[in-house]
C-alpha positions in Angstrom: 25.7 90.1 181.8 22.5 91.7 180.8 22.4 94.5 183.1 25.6 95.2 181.9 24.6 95.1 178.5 21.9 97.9 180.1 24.3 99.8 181.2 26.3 100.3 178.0 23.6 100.6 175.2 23.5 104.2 175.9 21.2 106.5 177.0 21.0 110.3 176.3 22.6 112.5 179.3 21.2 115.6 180.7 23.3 118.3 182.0 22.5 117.2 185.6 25.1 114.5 185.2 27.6 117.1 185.3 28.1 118.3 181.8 27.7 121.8 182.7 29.8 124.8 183.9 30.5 124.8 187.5 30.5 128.1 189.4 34.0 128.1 190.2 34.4 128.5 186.1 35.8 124.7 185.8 34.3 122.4 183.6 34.3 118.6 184.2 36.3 117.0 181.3 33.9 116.0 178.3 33.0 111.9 177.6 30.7 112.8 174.6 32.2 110.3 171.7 33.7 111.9 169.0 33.8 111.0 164.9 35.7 107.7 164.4 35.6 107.1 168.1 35.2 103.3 168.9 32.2 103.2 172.2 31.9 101.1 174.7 29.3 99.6 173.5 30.5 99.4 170.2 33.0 97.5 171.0 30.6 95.0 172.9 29.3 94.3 169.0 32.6 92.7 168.5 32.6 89.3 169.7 36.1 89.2 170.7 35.9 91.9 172.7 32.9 90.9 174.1 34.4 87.1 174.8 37.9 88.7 176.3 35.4 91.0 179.2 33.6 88.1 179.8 36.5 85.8 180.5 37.7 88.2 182.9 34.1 88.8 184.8 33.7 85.2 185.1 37.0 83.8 186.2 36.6 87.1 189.3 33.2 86.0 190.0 33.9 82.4 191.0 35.7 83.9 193.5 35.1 84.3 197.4 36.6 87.5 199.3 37.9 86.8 202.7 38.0 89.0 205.7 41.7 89.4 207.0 43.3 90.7 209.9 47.3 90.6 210.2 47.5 87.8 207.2 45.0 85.5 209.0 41.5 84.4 207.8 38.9 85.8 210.5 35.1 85.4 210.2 33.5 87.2 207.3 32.5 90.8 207.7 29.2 91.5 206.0 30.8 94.2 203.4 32.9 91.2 201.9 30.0 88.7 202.0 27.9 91.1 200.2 29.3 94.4 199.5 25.6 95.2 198.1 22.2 93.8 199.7 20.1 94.3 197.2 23.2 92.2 194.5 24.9 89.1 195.0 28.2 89.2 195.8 29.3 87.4 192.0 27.2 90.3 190.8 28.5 92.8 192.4 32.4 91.5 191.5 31.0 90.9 187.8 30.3 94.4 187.4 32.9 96.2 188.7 35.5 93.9 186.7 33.0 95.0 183.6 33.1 98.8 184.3 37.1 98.6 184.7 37.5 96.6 181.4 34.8 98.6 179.5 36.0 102.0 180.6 39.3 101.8 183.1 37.0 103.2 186.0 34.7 101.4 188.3 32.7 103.4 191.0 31.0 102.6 194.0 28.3 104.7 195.8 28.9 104.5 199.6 25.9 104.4 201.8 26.2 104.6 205.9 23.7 103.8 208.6 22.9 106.2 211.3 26.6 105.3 212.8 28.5 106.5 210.2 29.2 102.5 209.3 29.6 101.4 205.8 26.6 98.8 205.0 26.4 98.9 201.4 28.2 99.3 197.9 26.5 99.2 194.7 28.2 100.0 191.4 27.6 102.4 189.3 27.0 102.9 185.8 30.3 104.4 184.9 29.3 105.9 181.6 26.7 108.2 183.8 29.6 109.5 186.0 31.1 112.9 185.6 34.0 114.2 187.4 34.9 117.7 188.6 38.3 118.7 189.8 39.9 121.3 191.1 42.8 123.7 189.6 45.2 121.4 190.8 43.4 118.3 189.3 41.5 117.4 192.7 38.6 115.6 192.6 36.2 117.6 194.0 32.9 116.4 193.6 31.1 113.5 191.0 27.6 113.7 189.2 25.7 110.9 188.6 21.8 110.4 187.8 21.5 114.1 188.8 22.4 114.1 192.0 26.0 115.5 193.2 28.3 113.7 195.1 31.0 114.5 197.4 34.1 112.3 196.9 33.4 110.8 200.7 30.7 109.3 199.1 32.0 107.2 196.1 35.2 105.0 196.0 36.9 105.3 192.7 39.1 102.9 191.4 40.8 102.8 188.3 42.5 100.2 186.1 45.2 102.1 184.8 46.2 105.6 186.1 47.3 108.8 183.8 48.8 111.1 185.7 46.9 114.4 185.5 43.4 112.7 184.6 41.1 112.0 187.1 39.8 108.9 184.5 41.5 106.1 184.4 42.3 104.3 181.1 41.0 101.2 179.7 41.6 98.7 176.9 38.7 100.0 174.9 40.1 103.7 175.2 43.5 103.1 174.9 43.3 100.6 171.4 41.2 103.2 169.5 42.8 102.2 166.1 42.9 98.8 166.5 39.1 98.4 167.3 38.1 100.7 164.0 40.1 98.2 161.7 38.0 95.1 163.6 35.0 96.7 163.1 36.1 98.3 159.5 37.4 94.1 159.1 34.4 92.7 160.1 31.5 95.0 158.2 33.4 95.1 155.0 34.0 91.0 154.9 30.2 91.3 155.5 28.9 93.1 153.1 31.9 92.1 150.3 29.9 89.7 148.3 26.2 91.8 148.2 28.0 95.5 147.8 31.4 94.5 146.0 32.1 95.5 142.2 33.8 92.0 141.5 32.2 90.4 138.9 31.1 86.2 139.3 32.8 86.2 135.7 34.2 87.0 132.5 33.0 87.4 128.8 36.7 87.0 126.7 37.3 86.7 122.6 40.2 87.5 120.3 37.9 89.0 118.3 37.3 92.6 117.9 34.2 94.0 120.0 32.0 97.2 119.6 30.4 98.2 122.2 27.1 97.1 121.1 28.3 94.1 120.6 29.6 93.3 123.7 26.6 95.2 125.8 24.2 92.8 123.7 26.6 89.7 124.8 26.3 90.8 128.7 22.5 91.2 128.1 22.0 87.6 127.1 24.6 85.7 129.2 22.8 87.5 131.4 19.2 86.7 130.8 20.4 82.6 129.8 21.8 81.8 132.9 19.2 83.0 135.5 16.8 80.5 133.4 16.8 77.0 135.3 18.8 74.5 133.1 18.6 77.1 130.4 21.2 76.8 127.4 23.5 79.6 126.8 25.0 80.6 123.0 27.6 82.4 122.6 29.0 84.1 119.6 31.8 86.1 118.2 34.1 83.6 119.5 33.5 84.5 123.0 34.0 82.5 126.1 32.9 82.6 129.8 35.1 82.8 132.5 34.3 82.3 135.8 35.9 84.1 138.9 36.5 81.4 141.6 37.1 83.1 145.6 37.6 80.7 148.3 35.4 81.3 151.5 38.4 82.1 153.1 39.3 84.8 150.6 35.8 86.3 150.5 35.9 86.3 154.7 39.2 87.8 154.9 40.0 85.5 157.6 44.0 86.4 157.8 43.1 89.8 158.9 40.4 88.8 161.4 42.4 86.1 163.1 44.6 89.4 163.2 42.4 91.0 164.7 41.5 88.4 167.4 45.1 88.4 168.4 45.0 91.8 168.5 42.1 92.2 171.3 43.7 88.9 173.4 46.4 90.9 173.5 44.4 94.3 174.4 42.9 92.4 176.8 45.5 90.2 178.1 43.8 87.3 177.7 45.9 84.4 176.4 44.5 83.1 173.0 43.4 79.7 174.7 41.1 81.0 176.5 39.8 83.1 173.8 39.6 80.0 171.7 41.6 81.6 169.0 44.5 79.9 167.2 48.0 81.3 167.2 50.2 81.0 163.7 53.1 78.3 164.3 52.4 78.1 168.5 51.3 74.0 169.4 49.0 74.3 172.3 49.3 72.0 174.5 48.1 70.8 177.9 51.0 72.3 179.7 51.3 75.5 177.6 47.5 76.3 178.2 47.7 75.4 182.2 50.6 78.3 182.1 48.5 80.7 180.0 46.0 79.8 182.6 48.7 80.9 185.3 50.5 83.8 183.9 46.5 85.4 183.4 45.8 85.1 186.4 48.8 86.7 188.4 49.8 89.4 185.4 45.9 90.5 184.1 43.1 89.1 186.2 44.8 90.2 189.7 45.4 93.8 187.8 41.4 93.7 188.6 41.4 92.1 191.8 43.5 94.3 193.7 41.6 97.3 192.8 38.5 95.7 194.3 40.2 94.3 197.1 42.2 97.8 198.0 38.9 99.5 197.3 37.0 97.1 200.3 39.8 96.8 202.5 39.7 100.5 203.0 36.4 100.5 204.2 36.6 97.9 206.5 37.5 98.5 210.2 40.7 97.9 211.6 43.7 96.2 210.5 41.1 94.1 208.7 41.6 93.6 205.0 39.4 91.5 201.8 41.0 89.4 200.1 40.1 87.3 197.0 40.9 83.4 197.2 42.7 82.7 194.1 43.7 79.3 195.0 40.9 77.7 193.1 41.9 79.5 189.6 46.0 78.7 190.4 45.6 74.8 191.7 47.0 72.7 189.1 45.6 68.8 187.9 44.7 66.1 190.2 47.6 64.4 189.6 50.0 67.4 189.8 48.4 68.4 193.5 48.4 64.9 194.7 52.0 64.4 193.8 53.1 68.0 195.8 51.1 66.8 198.1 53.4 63.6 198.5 56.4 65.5 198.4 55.3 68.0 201.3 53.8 64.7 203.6 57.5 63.0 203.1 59.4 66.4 203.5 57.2 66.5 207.1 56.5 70.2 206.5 52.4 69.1 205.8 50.6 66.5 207.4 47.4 64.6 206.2 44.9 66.6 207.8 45.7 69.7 206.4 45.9 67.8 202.8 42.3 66.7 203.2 41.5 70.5 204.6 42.8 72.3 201.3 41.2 69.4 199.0 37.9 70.7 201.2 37.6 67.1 202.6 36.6 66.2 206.0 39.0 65.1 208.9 39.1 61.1 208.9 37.4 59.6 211.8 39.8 59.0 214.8 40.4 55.5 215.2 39.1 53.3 217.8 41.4 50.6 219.6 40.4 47.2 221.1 41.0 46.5 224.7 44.3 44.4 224.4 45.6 48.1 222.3 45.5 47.1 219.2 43.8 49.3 216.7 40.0 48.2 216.0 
């Protein structure tokens, strides 16, 4: 993810990326951040955040897309084998499942050959795209790297639509308040032991004190016990009290595990996967294969099917792309092979087309003798 990382360590825009007036007197809606506003790449700096976007890039990037015509698998057409030449296609999927997590909005510059074909589709960085609209809230034209761009020439998608915006929303934009207290969480458990006002102990007697007196105490506890076996006398019928804090305490790691279950659930990634404990759920082999499930049909295809839409209608035809999930949703060996049995004996599936979705090859007919009998 390091060009991603690239992306989203900022970079200070010019007004060629569309920050300026346009002559029609609109104005494209303003992205500078704002005092207490979490960024995108602040949020990166927290490492559940960071582990919930990659979850989702790599589970979409061990994916293939397949070229599709009427609900049938056709040979591959080169914009879903490599939607960009000069990417891979996990690359190219990793990114734009990165720009719709980090911002809600992915974008894709569309480039044609002399025939008006589409032969390439790089993503952009979405933090460098402005948009302009219309009166009516058309999107009229997009600015990126100073250059202007008609909206023929970039496909937009969006994770979550708002009515009236031409910017989608994403987890990082939407849980605002929920992000500050991580960070606040996190820096304040940090720094609590060098910056904190809580004493290591306490100087106590029954005994009345003056304040000399008890300055002139502080001064040589003090000085005694920074010296290496050094003995210690105390007067005035004083006595030392230390302050005992568990690492736990001093980490604050209630409100952190908080915090974690807060961004799994920003995120929609089951706390599995985020390797996160859950107060009074048992995990269990079953329970995590079903986490495993539900994220992939109720968050994961949330991305998918922006990407796919987004290729499909681009592609000539009645063709469409579709991403082959059945790797991420095929359950234990011993699950499939038992379904397996089931479908042989119910005669609905046969052996050959077993072996074809375990990615085997066909058995090798057999040969029979010359009295018939098999060899």
């Amino acid at each position: 993810m390091a060009h991603i990382r690239e992306w989203f360590g900022g970079r200070k825009r010019s007004a060629q990326d569309g920050d300026t007036s346009t002559p029609n007197g609109m104005t494209a809606p303003s992205r500078q951040a704002i005092p207490g506003t979490v960024t995108v790449n602040d949020a990166l700096g927290i490492p559940m955040v960071y582990r919930a976007i990659q979850i989702h890039a790599f589970a979409a990037k061990q994916l293939s897309i397949d070229t599709t015509r009427y609900g049938l698998t056709i040979e591959d057409h080169p914009l879903t084998r490599r939607p960009d030449p000069d990417s891979t296609r996990s690359t190219w999927i990793e990114q734009s499942v990165v720009s719709l997590a980090c911002t809600g909005n992915a974008y894709y510059e569309i480039i044609r050959d002399s025939f008006g074909v589409v032969v390439a589709l790089p993503v952009m960085n979405p933090l460098g795209v402005r948009i302009q609209t219309d009166r009516e809230g058309r999107i009229v034209r997009y600015y990126y790297q100073g250059r202007e761009l008609a909206p023929s020439r970039v496909q937009h998608i969006t994770l979550l639509r708002i009515p009236g915006s031409a910017y989608g929303l994403g987890p990082i934009q939407a849980a605002q308040p929920d992000l500050r207290g991580a960070i606040s969480t996190r820096d304040y458990a940090a720094a609590w032991l060098d910056d904190s006002a809580v004493p290591t102990g306490v100087l106590k007697t029954d005994q009345n004190l003056t304040a000399e007196n008890a300055t002139r105490a502080k001064t040589s506890w003090n000085e005694n016990v920074g010296q290496k076996n050094g003995v210690v006398v105390l007067g005035n019928g004083l006595n030392y009290s230390p302050i005992f804090l568990s690492p736990k305490d001093v980490q604050f790691i209630e409100s952190q595990q908080f915090s974690v279950t807060q961004i799994a659930r920003m995120f929609g990634t089951p706390a599995s996967l985020m390797l996160a404990a859950v107060e009074g759920n048992s995990q269990t082999y079953s329970n995590v294969e079903q986490d495993w499930l539900a994220y992939v049909r109720f968050t994961l295809m949330g991305y998918l099917v922006e990407i796919e839409d987004a290729l499909s209608s681009l592609l000539p035809g009645a063709q469409r792309a579709r991403f082959n999930i059945e790797a991420l949703l095929r359950a234990d060996t011993t699950s499939r092979y038992q379904s397996y049995k089931v479908a042989i004996e119910a005669g609905f599936m046969d052996e050959a087309e077993v072996r074809a979705i375990e990615g085997l090859p066909p058995r090798p007919a057999k040969t029979t003798t010359t009295e018939g009998t098999p060899a």
